[in-house]
N, CA, C and O of each residue as an XYZ file, in Angstrom:
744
protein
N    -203.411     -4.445     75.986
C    -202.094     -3.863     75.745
C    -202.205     -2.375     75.407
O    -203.164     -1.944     74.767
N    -201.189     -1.582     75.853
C    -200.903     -0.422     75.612
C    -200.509      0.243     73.888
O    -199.425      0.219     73.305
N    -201.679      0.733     73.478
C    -201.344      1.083     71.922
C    -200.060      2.152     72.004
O    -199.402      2.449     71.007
N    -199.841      2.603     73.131
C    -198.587      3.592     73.192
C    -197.681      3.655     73.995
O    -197.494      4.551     74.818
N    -196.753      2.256     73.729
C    -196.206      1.663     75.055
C    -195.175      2.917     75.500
O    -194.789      2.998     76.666
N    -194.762      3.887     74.478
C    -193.970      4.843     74.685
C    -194.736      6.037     75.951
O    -194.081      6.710     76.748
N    -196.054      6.026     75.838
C    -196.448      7.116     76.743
C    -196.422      6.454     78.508
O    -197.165      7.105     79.243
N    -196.025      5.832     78.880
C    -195.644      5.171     80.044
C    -194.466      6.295     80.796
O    -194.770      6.655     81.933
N    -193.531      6.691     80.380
C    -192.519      7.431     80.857
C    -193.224      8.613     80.659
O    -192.354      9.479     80.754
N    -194.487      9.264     80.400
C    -194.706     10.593     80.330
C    -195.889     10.498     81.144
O    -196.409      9.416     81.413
N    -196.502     12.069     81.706
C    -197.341     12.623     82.530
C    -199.079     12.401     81.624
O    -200.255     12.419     81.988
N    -198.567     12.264     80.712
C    -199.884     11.946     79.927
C    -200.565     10.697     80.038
O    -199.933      9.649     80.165
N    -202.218     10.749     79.985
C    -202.601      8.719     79.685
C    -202.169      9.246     78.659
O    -201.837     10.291     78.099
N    -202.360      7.477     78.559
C    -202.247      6.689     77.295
C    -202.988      7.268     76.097
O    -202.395      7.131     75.028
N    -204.309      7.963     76.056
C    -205.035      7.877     75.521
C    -204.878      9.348     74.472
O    -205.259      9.524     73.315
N    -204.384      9.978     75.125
C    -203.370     10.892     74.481
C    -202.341     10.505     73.130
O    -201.358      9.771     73.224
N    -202.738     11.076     72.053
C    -202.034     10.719     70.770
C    -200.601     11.330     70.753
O    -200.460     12.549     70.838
N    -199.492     10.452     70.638
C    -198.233     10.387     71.073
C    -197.884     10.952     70.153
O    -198.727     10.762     69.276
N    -196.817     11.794     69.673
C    -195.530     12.743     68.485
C    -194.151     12.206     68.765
O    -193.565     12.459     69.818
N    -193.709     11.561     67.938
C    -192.164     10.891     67.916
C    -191.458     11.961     67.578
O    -192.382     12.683     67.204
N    -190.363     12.679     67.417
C    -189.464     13.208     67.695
C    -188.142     12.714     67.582
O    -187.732     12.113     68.575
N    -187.267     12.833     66.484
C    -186.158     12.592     66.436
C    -184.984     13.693     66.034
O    -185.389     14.834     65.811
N    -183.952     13.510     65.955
C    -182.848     14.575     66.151
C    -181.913     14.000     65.873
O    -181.512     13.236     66.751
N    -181.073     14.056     64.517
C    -180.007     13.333     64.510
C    -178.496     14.174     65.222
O    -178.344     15.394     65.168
N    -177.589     13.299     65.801
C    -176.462     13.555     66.344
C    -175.786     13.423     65.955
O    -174.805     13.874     66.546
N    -175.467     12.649     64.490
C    -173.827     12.611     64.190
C    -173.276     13.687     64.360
O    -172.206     13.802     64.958
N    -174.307     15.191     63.565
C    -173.032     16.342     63.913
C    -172.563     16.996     64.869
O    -171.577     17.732     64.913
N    -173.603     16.591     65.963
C    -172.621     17.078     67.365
C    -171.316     15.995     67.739
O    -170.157     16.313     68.003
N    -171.907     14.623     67.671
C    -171.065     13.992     67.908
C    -169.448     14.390     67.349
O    -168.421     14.411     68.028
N    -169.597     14.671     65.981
C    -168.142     14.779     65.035
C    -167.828     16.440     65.693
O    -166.646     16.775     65.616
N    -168.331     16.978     66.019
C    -168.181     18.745     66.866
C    -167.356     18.130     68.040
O    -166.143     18.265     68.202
N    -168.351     17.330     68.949
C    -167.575     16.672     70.118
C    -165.959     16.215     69.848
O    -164.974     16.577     70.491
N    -166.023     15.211     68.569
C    -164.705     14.314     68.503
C    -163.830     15.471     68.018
O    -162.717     15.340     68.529
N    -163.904     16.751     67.087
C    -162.904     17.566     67.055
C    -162.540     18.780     67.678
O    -161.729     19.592     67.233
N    -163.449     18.899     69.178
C    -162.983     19.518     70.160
C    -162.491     19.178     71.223
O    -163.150     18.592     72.081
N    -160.935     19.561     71.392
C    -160.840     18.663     73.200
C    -161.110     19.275     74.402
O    -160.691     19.006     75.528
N    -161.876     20.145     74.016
C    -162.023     21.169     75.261
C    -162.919     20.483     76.632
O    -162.787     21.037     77.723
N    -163.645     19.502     76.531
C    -164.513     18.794     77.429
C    -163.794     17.263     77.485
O    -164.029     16.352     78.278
N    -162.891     17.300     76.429
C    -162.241     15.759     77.068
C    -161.509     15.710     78.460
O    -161.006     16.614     79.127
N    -161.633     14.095     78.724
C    -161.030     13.978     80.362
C    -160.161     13.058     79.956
O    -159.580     12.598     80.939
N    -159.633     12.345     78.482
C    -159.040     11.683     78.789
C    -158.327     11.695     77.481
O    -158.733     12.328     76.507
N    -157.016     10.813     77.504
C    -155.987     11.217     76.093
C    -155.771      9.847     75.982
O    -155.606      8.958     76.817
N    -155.817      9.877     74.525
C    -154.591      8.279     73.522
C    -153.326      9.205     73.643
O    -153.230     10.432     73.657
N    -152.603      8.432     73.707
C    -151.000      8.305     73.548
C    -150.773      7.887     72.516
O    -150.762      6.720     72.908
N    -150.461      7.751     70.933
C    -150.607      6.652     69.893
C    -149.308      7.209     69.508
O    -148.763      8.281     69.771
N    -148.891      5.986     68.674
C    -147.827      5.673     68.050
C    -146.038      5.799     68.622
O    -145.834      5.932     69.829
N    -145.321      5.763     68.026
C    -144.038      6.084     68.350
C    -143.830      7.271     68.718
O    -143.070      7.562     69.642
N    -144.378      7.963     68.147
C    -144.199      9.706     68.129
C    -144.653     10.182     69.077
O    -144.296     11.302     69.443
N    -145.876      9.217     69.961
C    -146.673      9.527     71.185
C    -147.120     10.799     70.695
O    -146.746     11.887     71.133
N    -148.220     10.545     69.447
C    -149.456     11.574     69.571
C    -150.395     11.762     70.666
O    -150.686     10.692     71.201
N    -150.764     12.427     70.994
C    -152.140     13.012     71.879
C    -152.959     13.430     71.582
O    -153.130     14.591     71.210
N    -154.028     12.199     71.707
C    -155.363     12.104     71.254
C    -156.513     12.554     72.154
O    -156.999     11.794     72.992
N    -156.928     13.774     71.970
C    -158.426     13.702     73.447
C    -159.117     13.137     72.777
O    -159.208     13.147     71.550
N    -159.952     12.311     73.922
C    -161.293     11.662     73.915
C    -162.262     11.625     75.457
O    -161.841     12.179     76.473
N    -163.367     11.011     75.419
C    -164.383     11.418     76.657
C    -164.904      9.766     76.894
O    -165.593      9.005     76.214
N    -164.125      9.627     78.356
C    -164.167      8.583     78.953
C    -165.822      7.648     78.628
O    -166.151      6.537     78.212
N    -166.385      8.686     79.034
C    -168.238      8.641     78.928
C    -168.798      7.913     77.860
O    -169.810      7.218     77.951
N    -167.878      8.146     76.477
C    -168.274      7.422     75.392
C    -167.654      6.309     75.256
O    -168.251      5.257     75.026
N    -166.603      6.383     75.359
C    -165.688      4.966     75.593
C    -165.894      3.942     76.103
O    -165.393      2.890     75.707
N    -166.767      4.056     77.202
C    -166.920      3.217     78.513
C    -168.520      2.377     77.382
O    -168.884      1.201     77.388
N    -169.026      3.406     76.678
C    -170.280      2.841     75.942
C    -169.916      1.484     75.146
O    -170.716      0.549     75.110
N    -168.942      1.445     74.654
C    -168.368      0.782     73.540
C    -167.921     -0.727     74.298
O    -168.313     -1.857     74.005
N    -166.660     -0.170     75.704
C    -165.998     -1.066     75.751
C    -165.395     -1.529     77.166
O    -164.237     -1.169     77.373
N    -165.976     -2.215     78.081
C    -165.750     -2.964     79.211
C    -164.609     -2.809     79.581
O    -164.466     -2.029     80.522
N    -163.293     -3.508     78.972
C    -162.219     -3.066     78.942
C    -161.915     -1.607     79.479
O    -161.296     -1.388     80.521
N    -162.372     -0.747     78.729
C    -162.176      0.616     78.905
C    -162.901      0.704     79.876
O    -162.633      1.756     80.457
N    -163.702      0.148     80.381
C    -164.877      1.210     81.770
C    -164.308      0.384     82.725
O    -164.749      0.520     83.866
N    -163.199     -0.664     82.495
C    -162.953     -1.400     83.768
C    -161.196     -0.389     83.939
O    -161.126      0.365     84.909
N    -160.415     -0.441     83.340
C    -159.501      0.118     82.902
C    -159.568      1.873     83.910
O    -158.745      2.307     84.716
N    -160.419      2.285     83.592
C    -160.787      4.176     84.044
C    -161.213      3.737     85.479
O    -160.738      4.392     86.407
N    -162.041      2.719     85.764
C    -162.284      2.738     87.030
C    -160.836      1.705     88.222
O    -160.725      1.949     89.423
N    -160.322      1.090     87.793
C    -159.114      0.378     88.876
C    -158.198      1.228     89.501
O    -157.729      2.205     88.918
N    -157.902      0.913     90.682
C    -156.727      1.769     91.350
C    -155.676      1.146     90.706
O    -155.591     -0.016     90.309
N    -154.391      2.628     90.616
C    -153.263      1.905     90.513
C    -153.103      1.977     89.242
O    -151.944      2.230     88.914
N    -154.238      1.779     87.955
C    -153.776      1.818     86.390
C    -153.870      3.280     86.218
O    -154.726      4.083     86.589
N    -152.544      3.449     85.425
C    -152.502      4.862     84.901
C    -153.907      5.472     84.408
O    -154.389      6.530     84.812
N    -154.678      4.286     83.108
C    -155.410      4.838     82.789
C    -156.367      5.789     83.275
O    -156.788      6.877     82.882
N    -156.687      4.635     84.777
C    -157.657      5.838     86.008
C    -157.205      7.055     86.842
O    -157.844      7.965     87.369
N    -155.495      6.682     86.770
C    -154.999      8.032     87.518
C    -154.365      8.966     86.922
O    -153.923      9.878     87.622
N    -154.211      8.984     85.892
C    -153.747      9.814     85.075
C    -154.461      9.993     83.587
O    -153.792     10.332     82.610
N    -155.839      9.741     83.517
C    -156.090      9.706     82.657
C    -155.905      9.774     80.683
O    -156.555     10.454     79.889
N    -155.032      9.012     80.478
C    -154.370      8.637     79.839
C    -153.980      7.115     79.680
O    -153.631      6.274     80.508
N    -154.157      7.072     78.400
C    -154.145      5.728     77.261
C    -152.733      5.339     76.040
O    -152.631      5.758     74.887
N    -151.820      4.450     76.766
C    -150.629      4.663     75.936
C    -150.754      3.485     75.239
O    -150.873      2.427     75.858
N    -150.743      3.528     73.736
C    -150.615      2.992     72.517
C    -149.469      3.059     71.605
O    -149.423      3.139     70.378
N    -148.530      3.005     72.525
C    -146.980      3.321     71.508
C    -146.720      2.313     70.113
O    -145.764      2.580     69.385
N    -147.779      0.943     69.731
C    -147.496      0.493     68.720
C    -149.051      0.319     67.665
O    -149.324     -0.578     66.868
N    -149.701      1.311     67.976
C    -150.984      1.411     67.321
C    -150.882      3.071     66.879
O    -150.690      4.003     67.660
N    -151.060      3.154     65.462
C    -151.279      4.589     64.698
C    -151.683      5.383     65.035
O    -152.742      4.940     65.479
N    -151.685      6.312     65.198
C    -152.735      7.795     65.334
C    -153.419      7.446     64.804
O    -154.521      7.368     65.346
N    -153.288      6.970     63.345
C    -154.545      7.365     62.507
C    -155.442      6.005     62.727
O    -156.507      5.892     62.119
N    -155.190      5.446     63.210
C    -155.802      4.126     64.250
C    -156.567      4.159     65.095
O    -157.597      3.491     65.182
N    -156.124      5.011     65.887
C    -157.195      5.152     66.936
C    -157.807      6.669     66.686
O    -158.719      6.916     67.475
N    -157.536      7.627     65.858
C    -158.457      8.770     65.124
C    -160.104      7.578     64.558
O    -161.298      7.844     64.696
N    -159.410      6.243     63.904
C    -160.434      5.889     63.496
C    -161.344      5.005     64.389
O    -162.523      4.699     64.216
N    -160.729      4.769     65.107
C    -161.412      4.350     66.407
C    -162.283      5.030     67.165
O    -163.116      4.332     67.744
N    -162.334      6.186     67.328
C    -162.926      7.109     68.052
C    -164.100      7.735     67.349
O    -165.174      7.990     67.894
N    -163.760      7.988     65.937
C    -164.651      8.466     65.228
C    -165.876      7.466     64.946
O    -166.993      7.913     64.687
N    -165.568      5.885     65.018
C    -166.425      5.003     64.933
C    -166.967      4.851     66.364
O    -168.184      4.800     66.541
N    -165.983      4.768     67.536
C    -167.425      5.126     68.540
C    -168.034      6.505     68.783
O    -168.832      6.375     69.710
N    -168.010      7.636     68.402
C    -168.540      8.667     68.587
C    -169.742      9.167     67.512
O    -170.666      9.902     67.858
N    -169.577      8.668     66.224
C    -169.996      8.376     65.311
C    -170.928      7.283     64.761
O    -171.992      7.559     64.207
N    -170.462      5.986     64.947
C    -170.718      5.118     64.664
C    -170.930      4.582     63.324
O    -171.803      3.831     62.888
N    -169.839      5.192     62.726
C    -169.328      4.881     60.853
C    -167.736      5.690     60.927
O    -167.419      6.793     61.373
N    -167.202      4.959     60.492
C    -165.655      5.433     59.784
C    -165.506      4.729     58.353
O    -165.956      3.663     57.934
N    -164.702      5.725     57.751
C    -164.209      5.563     55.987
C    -162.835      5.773     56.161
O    -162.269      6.823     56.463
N    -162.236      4.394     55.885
C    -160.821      4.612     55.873
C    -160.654      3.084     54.889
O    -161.582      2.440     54.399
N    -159.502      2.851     54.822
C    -158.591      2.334     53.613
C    -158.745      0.549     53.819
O    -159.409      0.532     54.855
N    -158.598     -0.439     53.568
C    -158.617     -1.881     54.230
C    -157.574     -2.054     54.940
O    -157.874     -2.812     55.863
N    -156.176     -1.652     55.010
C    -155.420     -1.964     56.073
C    -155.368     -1.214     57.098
O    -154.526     -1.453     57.963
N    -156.323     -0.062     57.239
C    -156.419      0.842     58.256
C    -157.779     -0.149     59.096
O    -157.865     -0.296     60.315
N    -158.474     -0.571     58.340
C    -159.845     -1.410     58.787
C    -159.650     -2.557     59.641
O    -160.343     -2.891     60.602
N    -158.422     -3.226     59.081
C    -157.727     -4.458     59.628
C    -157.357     -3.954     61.063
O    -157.808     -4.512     62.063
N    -156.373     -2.687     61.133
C    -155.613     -2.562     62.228
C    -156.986     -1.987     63.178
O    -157.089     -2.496     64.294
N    -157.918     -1.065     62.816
C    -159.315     -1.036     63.939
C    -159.505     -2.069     64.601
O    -159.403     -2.368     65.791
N    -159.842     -2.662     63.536
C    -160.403     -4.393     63.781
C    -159.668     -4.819     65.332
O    -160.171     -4.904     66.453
N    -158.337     -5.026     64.870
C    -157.342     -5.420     66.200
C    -157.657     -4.603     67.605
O    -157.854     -5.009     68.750
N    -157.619     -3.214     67.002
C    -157.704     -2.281     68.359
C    -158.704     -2.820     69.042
O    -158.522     -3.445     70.087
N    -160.390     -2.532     68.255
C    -161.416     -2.859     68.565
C    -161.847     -4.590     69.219
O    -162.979     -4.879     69.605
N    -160.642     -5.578     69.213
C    -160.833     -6.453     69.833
C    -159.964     -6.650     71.050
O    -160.164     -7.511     71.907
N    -158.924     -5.721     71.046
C    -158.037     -5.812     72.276
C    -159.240     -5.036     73.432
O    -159.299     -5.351     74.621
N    -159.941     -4.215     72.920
C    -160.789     -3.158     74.264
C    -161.826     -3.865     74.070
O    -162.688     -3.150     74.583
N    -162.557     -5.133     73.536
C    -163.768     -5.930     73.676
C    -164.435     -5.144     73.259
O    -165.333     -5.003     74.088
N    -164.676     -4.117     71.983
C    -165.452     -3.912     71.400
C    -166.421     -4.710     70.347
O    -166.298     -4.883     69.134
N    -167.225     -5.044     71.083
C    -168.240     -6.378     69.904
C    -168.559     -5.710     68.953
O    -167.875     -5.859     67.940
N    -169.589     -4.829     68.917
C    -170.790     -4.544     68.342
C    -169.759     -4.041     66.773
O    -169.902     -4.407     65.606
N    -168.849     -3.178     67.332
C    -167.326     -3.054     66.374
C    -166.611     -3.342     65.485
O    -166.160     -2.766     64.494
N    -166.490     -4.940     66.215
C    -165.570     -5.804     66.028
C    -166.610     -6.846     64.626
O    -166.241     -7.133     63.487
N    -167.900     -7.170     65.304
C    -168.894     -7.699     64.628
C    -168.902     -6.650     63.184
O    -168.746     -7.143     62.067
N    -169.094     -5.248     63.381
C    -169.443     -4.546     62.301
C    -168.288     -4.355     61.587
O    -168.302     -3.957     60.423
N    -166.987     -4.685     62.384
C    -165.805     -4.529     61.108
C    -165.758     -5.649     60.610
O    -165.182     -5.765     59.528
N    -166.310     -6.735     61.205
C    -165.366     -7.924     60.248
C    -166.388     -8.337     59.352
O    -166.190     -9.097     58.403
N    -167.973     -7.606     59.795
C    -168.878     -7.617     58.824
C    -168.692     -6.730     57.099
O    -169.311     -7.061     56.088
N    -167.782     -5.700     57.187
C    -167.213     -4.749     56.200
C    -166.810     -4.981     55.328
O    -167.106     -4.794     54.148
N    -165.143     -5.981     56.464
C    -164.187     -6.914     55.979
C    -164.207     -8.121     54.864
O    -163.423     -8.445     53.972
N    -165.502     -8.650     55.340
C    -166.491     -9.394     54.079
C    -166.708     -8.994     53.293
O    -166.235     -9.431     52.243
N    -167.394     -8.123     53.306
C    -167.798     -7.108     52.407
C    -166.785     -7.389     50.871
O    -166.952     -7.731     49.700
N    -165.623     -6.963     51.859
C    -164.261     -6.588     50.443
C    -163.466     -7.957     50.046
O    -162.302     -7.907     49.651
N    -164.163     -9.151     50.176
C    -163.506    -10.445     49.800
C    -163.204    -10.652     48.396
O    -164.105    -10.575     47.560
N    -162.087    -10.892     48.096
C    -161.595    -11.013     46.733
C    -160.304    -11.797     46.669
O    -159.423    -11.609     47.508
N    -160.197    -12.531     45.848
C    -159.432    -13.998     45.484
C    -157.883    -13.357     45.939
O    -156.900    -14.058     46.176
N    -157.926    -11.737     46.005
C    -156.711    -11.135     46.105
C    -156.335    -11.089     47.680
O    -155.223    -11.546     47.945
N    -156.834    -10.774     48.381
C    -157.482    -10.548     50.180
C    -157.961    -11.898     50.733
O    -157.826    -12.017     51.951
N    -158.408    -12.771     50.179
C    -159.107    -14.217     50.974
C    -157.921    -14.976     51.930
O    -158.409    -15.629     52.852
N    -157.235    -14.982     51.893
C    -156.275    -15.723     52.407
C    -155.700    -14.649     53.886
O    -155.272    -14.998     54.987
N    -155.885    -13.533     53.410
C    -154.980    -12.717     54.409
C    -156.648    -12.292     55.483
O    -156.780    -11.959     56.661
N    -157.519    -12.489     54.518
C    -158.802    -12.011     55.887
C    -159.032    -13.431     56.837
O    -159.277    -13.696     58.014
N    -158.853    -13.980     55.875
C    -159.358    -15.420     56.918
C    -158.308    -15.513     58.030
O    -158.626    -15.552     59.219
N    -156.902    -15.551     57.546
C    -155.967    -15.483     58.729
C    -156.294    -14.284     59.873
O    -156.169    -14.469     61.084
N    -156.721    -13.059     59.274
C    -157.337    -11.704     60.563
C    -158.689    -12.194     60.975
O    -159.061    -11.557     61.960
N    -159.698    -13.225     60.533
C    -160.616    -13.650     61.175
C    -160.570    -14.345     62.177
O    -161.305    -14.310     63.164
N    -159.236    -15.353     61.837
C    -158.926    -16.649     62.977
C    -158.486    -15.525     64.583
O    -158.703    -15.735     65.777
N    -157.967    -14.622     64.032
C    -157.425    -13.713     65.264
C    -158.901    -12.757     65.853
O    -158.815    -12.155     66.923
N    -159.740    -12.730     65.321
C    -160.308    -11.264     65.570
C    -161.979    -11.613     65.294
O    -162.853    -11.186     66.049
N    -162.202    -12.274     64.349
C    -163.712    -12.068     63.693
C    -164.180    -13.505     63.775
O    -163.631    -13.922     62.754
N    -164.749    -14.448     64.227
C    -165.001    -15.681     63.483
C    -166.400    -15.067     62.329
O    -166.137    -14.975     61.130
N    -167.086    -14.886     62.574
C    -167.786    -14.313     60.984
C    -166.796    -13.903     59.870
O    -166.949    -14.289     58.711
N    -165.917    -13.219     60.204
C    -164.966    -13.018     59.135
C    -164.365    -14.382     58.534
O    -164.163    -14.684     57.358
N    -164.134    -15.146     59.770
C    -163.187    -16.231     59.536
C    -164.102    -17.247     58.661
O    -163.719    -17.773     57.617
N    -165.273    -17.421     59.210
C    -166.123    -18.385     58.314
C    -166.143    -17.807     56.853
O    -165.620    -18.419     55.922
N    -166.750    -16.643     56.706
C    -167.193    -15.925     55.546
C    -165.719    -15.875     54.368
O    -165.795    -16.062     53.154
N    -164.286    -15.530     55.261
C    -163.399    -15.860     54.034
C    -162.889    -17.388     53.926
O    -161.817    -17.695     53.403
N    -163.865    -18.368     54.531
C    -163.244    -19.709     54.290
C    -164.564    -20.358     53.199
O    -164.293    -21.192     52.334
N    -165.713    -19.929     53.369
C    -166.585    -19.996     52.471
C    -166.164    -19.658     51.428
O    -166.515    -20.402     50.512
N    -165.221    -18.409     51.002
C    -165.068    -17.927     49.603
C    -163.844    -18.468     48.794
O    -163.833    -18.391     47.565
N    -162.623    -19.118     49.636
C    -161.401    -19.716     49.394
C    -162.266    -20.938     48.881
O    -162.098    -21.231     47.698
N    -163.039    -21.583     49.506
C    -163.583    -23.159     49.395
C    -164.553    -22.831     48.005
O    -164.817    -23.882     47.419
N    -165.096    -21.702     47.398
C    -165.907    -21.179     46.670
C    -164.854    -21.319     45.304
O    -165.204    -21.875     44.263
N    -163.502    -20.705     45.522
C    -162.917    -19.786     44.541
C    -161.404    -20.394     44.490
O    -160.535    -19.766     43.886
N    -161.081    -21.746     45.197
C    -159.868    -22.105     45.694
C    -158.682    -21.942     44.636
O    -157.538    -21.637     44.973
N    -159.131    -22.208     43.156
C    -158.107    -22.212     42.187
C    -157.842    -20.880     42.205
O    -156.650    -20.623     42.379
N    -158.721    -19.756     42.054
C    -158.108    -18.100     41.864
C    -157.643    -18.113     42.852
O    -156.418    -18.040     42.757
N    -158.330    -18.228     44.770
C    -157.552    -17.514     45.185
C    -155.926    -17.984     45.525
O    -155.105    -17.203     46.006
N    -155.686    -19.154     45.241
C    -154.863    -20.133     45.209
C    -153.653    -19.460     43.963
O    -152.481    -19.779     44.166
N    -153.824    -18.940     43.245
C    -153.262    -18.575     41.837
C    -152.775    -16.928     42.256
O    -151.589    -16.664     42.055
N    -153.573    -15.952     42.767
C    -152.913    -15.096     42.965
C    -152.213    -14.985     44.264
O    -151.619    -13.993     44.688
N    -152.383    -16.321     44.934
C    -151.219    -16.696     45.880
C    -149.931    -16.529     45.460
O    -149.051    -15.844     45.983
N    -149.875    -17.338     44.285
C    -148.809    -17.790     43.710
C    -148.495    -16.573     42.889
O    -147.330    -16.275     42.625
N    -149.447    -15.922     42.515
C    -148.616    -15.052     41.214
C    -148.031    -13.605     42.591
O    -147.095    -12.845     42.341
N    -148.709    -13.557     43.712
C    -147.767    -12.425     44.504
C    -146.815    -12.809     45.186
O    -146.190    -11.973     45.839
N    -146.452    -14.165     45.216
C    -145.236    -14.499     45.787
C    -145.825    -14.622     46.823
O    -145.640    -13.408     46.903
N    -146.431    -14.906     47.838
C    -147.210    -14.579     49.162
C    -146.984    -16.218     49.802
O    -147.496    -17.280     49.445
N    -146.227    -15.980     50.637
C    -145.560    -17.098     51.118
C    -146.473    -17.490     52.659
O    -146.235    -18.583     53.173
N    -147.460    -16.585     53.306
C    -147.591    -16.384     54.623
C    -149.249    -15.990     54.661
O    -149.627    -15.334     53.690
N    -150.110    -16.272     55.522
C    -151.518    -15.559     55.414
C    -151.801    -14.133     55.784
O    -152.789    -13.424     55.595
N    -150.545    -13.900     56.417
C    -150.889    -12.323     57.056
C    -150.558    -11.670     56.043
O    -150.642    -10.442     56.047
């Protein structure tokens, strides 16, 4: 076996002592996400129809949906490059973008929830997996009832993980059911 399976793609043998090299990108990436000068393509978001640039190129990384979407005849998305979201936030898909360009966003739990959704309507896994992995994260006798119902829609890890903690905690979370009046799981 090759002690330097990495020197295969280079002009060098093997036998040649290899130098790793790394370079982090978040800050071009976040340079990229707040310039639109190289974007090819726009969100449409909210009522107000904000206009969001973004770069097809990264999008397509994330999400099938989207690389099937840019490439079909006939969908706006491919001929007009443009993405209309008239009932999803700006600040929704700001956080959307920044998590694929990035690959970390800091935002609020009901901003996390509504990603969550975005990120499963465009078949974002890796996303969808890492939000509802978060989503766990913030389980509390106060939230158990309303994540498990956004798991059944969106996460089954979520969905297991807040049915583990209801079945864990059933009298609290059962009690501040009752003490918020909370008639509904959403």
């Amino acid at each position: 076996p090759n002690p330097h399976p990495e020197a295969a793609c280079c002009d060098q043998p093997p036998a040649t002592p290899m130098l790793s090299v790394r370079m982090s990108t978040s800050s071009a990436m976040e340079a990229l996400l707040s310039n639109p000068r190289y974007s090819d393509v726009r969100f449409i978001a909210g009522a107000d129809a904000v206009e969001i640039p973004a770069h097809r190129s990264l999008l397509v990384l994330h999400s099938e949906v989207l690389s099937t979407m840019f490439q079909a005849e006939g969908w706006m998305e491919s001929e007009h490059s443009t993405i209309a979201l008239p009932d999803v936030s700006p600040s929704t898909v700001r956080a959307f973008l920044q998590f694929c360009y990035c690959g970390s966003v800091c935002t609020n739990h009901t901003e996390l929830i509504a990603l969550l959704e975005l990120c499963h309507l465009y078949q974002a896994q890796q996303m969808v997996a890492a939000l509802g992995d978060a989503l766990a994260q913030d389980l509390s006798a106060g939230n158990a009832l309303q994540l498990y119902a956004v798991g059944c829609m969106y996460s089954p890890t979520l969905k297991s993980r807040a049915l583990a903690y209801i079945s864990l905690e059933s009298k609290e979370v059962f009690n501040m059911a009752l003490q918020s009046g909370s008639t509904s799981l959403a």
